[in-house]
N, C-alpha and C positions, 0 to 999 in steps of 0.2 A: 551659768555659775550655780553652785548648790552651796546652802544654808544649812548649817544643822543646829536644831533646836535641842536640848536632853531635858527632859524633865523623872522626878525620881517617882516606883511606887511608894502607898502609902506606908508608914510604917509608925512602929509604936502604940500598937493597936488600933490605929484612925482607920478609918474606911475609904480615905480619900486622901489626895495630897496635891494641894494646889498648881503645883509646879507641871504635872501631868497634864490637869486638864487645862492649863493656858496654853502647854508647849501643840500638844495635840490639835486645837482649834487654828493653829495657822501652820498646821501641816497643809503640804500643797499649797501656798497661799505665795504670790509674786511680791517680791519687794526690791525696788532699786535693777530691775531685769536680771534676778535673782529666784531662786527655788527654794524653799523653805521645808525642811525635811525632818520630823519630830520624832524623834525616838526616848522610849522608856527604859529608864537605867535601872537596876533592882538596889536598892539600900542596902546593899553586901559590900564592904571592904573587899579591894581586890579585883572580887565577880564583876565590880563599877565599872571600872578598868579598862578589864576586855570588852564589855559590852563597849564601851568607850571608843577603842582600838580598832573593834569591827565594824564601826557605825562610821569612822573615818575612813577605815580602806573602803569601804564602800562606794561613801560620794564623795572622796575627795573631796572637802567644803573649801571656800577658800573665806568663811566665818563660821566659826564654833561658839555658841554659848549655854553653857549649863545653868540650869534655876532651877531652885531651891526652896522648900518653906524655909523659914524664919517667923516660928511663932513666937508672939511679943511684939515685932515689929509694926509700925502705923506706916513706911514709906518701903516705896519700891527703894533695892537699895545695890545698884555695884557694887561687885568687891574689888577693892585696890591689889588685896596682894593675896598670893596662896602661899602655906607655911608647910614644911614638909616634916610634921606632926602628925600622927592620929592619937587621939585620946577621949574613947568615947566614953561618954555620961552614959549611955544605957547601949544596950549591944544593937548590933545590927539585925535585920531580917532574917540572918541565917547564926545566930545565936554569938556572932562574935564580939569582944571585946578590947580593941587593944589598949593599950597603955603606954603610952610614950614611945612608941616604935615609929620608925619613919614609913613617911607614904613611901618614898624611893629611896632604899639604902644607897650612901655613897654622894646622893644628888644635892643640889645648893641647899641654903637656907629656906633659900625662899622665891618666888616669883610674881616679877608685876603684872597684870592684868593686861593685854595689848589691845584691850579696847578703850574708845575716847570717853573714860567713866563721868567724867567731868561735863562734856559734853551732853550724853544722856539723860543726866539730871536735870544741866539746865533745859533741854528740851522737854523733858518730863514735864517739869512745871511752867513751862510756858503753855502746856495741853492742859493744866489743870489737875495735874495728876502729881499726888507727892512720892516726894524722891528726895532719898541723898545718897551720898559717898558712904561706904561703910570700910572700916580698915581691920577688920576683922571677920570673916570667914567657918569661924567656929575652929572645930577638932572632930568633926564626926566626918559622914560618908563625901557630905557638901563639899568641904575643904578637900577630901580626899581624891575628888572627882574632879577639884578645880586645880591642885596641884598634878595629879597624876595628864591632866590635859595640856597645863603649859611646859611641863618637863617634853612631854609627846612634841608638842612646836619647838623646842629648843634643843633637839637631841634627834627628832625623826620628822622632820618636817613637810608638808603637802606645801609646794609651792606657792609664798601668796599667803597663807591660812596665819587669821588671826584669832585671838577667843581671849574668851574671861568670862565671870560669873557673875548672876546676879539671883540676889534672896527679895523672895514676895511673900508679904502679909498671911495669914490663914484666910480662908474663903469665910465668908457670915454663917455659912453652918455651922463650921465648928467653931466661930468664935461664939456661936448661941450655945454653946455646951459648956464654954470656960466663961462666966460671966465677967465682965469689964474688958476685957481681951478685945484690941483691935483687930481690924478684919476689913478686905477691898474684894469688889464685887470680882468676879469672872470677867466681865466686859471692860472693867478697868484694865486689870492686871493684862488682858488682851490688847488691849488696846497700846498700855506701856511696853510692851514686849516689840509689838509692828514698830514702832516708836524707837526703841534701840536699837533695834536692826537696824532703820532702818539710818539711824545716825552714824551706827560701826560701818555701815556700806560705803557711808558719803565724806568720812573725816577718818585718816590712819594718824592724824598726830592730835591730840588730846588740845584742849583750850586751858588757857593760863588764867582761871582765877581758884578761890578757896574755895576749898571743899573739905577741913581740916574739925579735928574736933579737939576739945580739950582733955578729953578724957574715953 
């Protein structure tokens, strides 16, 4: 069975972008008698996509999850749903910007996440590692990657294949360039990631408590 990991280049003028360097570190890595397969998505609208598209015909995964920075953030964090919006605050890698146009013309509002999000968390923080539920996903490439992926399960589907998304903290380097800004080491953010897999492998129906916020 194959696993596919995505994480994105940097972009925004950063040098780096966290999501990269956790998904890459458990490339080739065994989980649940599973293969763990980490590909780099470029922060382009669209370009996401295909790169998306061909990393699936590829290995046929029968788990997909895309991650994300989320700078600002202190916890590893699911996303609940994807919205089939793009509205980017500042353009992408290849100079684009859209504006309220749909990721998929025609396609739902919206889609839930088919991983056990709830689950993840609480196993996060039984490892010591903080986490929650996040129900928001942004407007940028993130979202764009996360909707354009479960449209792909629900319209073109690999037999079996589940996915969803999760956003991780900035790395301490660049949280040293934005002062007060949270920030989780590389070996955490590794360590959370073996940690959801390795929960999406073992539970297809999510656990029943809250994970709700007020706002």
């Amino acid at each position: 069975m194959n696993i596919l990991l995505t994480g994105f280049e940097p972009f925004d003028k950063d040098a780096i972008n966290p999501s990269w360097e956790a998904v890459r570190a458990l490339d080739g890595a065994r989980v649940e008698d599973a293969t763990v397969h980490a590909r780099r998505i470029s922060c382009v609208f669209g370009a996401a996509l295909h790169e998306l598209d061909a990393a699936i015909d590829e290995l046929r995964p029968q788990l997909v999850i895309g991650v994300g920075q989320a700078g600002g953030r202190s916890e590893i964090t699911p996303e609940r749903v994807a919205i089939n919006i793009d509205d980017g605050r500042i353009c992408d890698n290849a100079g684009c910007q859209p504006i309220d146009e749909p990721v998929v013309a025609g396609a739902p509002v919206g889609y839930f996440s088919s991983l056990p999000i709830k689950a993840i968390v609480r196993d996060l923080r039984a490892a010591g590692i903080p986490a929650a539920v996040s129900n928001s996903a942004g407007t940028f490439v993130c979202n764009h990657l996360f909707f354009g992926l479960m449209h792909r399960i629900a319209t073109r589907p690999v037999q079996g294949m589940r996915g969803g998304f999760i956003h991780i903290p900035y790395l301490p380097e660049q949280a040293a360039r934005l002062p007060g800004m949270p920030s989780m080491s590389l070996d955490a953010v590794v360590a959370a990631l073996r940690i959801a897999v390795a929960t999406s492998m073992n539970l297809r129906e999510d656990v029943r408590e809250t994970g709700g916020r007020l706002h």
